[in-house]
NUPASE-565855 format. One record per residue (C-alpha): residue number from 1; residue in three letters; x, y, z. Coordinates in pm, 1 decimal. Last residue first. Example, Ala and Ser with C-alpha at 12.3 -4.5 7.8 and 13.67 -1.06 7.14 Angstrom:
[r 2,"ser",[1367.0,-106.0,714.0]],
[r 1,"ala",[1230.0,-450.0,780.0]],
***
This chain:
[r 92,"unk",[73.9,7585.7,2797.2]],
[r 91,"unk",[166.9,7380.0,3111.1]],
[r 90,"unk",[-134.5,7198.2,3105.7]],
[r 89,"unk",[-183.8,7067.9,2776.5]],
[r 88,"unk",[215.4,6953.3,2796.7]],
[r 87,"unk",[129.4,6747.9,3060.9]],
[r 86,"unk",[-200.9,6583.7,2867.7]],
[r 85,"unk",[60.9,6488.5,2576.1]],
[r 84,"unk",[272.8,6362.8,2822.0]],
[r 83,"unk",[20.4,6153.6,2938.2]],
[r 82,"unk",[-141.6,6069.1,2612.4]],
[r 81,"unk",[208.3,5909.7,2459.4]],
[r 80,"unk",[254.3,5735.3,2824.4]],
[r 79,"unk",[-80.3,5549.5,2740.8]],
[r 78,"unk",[-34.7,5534.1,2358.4]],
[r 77,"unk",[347.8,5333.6,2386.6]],
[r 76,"unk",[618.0,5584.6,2357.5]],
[r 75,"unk",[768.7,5675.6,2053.8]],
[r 74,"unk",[1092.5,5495.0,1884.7]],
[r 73,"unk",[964.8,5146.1,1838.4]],
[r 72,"unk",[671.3,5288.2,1640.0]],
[r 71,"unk",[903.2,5473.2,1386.9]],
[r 70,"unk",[1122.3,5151.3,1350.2]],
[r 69,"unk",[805.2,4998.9,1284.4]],
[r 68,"unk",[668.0,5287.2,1039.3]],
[r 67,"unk",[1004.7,5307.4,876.5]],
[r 66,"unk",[998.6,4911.5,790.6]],
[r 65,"unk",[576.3,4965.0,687.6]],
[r 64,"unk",[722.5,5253.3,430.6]],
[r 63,"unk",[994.4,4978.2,266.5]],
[r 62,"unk",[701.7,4732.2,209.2]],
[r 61,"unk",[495.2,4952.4,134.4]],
[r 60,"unk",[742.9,5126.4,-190.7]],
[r 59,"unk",[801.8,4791.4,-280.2]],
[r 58,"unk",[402.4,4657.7,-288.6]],
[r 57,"unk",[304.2,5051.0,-512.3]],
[r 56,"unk",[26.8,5224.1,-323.2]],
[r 55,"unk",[263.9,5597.1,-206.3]],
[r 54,"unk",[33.5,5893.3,-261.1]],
[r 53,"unk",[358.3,6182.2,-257.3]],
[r 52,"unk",[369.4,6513.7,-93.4]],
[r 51,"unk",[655.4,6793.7,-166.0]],
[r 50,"unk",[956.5,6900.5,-19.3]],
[r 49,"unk",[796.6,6650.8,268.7]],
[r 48,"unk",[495.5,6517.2,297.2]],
[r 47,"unk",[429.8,6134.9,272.0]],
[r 46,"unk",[126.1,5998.6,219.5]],
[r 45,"unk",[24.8,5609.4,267.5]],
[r 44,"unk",[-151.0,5355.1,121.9]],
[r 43,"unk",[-301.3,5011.7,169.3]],
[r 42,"unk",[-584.6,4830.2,2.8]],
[r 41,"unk",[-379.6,4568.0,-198.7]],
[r 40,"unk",[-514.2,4295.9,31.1]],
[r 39,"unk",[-836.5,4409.8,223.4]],
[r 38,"unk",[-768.5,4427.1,577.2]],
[r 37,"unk",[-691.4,4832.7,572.1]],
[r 36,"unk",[-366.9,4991.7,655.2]],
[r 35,"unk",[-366.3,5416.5,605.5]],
[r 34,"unk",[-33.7,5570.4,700.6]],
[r 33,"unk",[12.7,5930.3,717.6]],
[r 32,"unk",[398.5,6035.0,670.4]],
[r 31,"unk",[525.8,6392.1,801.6]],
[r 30,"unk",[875.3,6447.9,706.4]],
[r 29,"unk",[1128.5,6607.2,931.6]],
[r 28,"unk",[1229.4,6326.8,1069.7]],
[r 27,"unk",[1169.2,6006.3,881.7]],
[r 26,"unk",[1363.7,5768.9,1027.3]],
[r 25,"unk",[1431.3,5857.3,1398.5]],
[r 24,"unk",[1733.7,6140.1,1517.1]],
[r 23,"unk",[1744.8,6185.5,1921.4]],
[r 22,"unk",[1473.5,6067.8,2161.9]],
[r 21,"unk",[1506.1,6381.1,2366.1]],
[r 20,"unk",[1236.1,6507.8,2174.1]],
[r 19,"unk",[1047.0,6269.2,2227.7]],
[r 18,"unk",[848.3,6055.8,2015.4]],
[r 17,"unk",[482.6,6074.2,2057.9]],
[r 16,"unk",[230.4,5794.2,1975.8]],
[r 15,"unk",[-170.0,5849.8,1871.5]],
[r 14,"unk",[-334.6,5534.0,1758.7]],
[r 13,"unk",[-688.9,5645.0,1652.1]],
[r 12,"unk",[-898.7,5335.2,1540.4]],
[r 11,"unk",[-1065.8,5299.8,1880.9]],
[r 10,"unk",[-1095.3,5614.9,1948.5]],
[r 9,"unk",[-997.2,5752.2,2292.5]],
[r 8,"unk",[-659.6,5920.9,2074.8]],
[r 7,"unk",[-955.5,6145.2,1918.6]],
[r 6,"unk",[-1027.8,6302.3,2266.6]],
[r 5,"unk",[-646.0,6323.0,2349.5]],
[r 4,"unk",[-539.5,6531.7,2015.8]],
[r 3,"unk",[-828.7,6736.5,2039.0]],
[r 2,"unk",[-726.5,6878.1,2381.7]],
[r 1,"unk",[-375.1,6917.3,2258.7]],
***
């Protein structure tokens, strides 16, 4: 948890929790790493699930970046996201 706040002080590190209490989300139960970059054609993302898959194709992006916003409208915003991470730290 520790790690999880120094890294979300980055300035590239975007660190947002969704709730438990949230309910269902796209993408539960699969982990999916995003990487965006400037450069046209330089994005790509990883999804693990039953297995793990490089995603790079326009479509498949395109349909990722819709989870990732409906994914980012579900979690807090990164202040509350480090507070309740930082509550948690200090309860366990």
């Amino acid at each position: 948890m520790e790690h999880l706040l120094a890294m979300s002080e980055h300035s590239h590190v975007d660190l947002r929790v969704i709730p438990f209490g949230t309910g269902s989300y796209p993408s539960s139960g699969a982990g999916i790493v995003y990487f965006g970059a400037e450069a046209a054609r330089s994005d790509w993302l990883q999804v693990d699930g039953d297995r793990s898959d490089f995603i790079d194709t326009e479509p498949q992006l395109i349909k990722y970046r819709a989870v990732m916003d409906r994914l980012e409208a579900s979690a807090l915003k990164p202040g509350a996201s480090r507070d309740l991470v930082r509550l948690i730290a200090q309860r366990i």
